[in-house]
N, CA, C and O atoms as a DFTB+ gen file, in Angstrom:
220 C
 N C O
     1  1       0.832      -1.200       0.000
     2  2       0.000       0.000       0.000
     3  2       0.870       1.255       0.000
     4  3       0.653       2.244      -0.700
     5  1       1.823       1.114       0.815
     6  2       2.760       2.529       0.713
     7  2       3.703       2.677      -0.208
     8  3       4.346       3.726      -0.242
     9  1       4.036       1.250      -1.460
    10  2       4.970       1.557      -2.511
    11  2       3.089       2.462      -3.398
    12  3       3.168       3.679      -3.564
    13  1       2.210       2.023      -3.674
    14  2       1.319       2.663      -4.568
    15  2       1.302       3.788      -3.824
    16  3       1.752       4.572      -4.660
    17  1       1.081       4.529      -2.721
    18  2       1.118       6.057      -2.747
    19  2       2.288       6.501      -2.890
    20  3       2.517       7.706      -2.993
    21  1       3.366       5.419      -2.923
    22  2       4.097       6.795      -3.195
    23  2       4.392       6.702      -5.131
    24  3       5.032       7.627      -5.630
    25  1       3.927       5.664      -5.965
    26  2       4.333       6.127      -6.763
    27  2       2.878       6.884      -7.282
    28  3       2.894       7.580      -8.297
    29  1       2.234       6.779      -6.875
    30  2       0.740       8.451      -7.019
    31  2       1.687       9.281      -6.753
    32  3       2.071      10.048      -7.636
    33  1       2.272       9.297      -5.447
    34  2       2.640      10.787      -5.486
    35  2       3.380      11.106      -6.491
    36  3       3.297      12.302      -6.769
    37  1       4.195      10.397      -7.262
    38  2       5.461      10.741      -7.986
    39  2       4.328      11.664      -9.181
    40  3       4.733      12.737      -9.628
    41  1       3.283      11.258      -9.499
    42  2       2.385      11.741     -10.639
    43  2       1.638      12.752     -10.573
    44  3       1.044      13.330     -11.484
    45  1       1.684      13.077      -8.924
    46  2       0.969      14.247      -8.742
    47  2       1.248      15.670      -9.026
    48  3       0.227      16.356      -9.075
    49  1       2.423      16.327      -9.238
    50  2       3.291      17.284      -9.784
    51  2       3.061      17.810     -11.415
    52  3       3.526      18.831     -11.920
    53  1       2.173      16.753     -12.076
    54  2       2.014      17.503     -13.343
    55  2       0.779      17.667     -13.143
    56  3       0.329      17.367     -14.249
    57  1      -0.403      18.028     -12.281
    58  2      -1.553      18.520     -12.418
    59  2      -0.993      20.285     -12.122
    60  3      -1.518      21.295     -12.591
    61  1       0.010      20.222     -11.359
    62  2       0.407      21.845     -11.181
    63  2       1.068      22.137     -11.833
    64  3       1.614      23.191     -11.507
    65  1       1.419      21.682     -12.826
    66  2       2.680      22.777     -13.761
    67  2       1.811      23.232     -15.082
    68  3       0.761      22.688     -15.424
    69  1       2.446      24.331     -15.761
    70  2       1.301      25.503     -16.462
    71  2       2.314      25.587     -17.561
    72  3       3.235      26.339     -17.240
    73  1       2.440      25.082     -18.707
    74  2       2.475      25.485     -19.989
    75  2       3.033      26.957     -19.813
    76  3       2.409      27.747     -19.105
    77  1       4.141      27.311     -20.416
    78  2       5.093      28.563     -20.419
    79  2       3.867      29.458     -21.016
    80  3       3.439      30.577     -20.735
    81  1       3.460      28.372     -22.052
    82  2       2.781      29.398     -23.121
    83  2       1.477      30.482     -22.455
    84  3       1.046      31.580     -22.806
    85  1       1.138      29.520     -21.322
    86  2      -0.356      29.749     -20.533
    87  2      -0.181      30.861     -19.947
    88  3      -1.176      31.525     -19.658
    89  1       1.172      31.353     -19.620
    90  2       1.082      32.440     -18.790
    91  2       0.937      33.818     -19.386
    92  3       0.837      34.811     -18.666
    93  1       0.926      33.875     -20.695
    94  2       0.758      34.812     -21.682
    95  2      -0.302      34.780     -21.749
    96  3      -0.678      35.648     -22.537
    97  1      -1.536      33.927     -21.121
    98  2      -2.900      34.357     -21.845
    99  2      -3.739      35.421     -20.768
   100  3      -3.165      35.735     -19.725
   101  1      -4.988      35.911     -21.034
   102  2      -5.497      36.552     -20.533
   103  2      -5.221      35.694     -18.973
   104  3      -4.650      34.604     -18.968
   105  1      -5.747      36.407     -17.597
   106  2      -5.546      35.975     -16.357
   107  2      -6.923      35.128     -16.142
   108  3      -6.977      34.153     -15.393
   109  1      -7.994      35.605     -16.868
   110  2      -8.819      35.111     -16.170
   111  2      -8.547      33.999     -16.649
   112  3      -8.373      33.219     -15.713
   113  1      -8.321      33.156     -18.316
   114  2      -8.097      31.999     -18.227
   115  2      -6.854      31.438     -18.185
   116  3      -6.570      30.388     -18.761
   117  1      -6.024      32.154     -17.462
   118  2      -5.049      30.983     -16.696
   119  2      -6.126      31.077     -15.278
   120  3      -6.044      29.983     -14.720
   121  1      -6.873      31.785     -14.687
   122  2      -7.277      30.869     -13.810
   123  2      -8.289      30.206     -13.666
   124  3      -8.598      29.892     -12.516
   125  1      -9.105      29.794     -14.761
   126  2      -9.828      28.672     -15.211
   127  2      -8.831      27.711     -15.259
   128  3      -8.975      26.968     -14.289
   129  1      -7.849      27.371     -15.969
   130  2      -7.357      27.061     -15.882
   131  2      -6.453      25.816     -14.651
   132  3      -6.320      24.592     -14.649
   133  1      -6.121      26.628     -13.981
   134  2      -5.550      26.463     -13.023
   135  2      -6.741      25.937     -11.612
   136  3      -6.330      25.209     -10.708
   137  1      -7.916      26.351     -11.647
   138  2      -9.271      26.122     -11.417
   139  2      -9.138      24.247     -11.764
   140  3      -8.877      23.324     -10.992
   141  1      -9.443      24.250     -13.228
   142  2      -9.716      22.923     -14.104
   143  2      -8.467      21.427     -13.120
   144  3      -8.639      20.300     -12.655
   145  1      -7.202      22.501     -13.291
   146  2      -6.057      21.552     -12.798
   147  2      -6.098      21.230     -11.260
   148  3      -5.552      20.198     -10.871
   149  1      -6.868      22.267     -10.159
   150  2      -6.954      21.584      -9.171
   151  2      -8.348      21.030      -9.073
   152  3      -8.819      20.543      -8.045
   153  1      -8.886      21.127     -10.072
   154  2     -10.432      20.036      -9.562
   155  2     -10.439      19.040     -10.045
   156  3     -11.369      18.252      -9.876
   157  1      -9.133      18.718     -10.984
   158  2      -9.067      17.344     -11.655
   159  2      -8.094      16.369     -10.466
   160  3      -8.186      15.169     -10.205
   161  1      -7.226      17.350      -9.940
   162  2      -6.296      16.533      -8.747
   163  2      -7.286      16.018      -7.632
   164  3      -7.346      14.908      -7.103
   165  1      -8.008      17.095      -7.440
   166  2      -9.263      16.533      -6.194
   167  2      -9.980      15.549      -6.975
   168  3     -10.466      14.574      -6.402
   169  1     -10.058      15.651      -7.797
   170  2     -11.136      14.200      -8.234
   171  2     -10.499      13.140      -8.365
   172  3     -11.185      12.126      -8.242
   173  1      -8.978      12.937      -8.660
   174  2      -8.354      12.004      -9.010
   175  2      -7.782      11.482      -7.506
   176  3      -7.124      10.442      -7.468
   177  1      -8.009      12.111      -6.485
   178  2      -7.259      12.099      -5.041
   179  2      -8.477      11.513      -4.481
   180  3      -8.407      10.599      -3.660
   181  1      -9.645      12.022      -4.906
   182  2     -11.134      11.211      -3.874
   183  2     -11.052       9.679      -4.572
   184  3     -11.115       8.711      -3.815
   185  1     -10.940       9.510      -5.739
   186  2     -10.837       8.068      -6.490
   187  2     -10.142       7.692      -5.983
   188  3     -10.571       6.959      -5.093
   189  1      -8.797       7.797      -6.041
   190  2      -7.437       7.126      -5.523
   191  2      -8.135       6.763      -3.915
   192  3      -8.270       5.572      -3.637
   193  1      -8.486       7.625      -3.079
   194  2      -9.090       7.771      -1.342
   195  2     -10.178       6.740      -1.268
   196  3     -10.239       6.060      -0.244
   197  1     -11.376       6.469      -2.603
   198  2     -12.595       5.525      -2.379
   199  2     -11.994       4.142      -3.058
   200  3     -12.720       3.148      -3.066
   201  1     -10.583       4.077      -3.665
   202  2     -10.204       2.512      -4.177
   203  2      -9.438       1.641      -3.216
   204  3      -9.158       0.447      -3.111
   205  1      -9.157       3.095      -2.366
   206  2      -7.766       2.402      -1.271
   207  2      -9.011       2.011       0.084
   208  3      -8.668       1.435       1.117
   209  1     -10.093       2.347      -0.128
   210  2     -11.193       2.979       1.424
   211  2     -10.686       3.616       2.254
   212  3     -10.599       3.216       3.415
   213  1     -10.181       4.890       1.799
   214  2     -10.001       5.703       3.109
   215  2     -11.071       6.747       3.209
   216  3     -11.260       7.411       4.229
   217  1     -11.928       6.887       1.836
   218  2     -12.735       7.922       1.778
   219  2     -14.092       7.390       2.493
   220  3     -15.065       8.135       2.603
């Protein structure tokens, strides 16, 4: 159980990183954006939480 979280964790680091290009765009959608990327980590973190039953 603790080799699979930790290699989740190793995968968790590209829901936060932002395309060089992204930071050139208007603000509001880098923070849609950035919005999109942490509600996909929370969804992928409650799955990971209801397969292991901790949720």
């Amino acid at each position: 159980m603790y080799s699979a979280i930790g290699a989740q964790a190793r995968y968790l680091p590209k829901y936060f990183t932002i395309p060089l290009g992204e930071l050139t765009l208007p603000e509001s959608t880098l923070k849609k954006n950035l919005l999109f990327s942490l509600y996909s980590l929370e969804t992928v973190l409650r799955a990971k939480f209801l397969i292991l039953g901790l949720g």
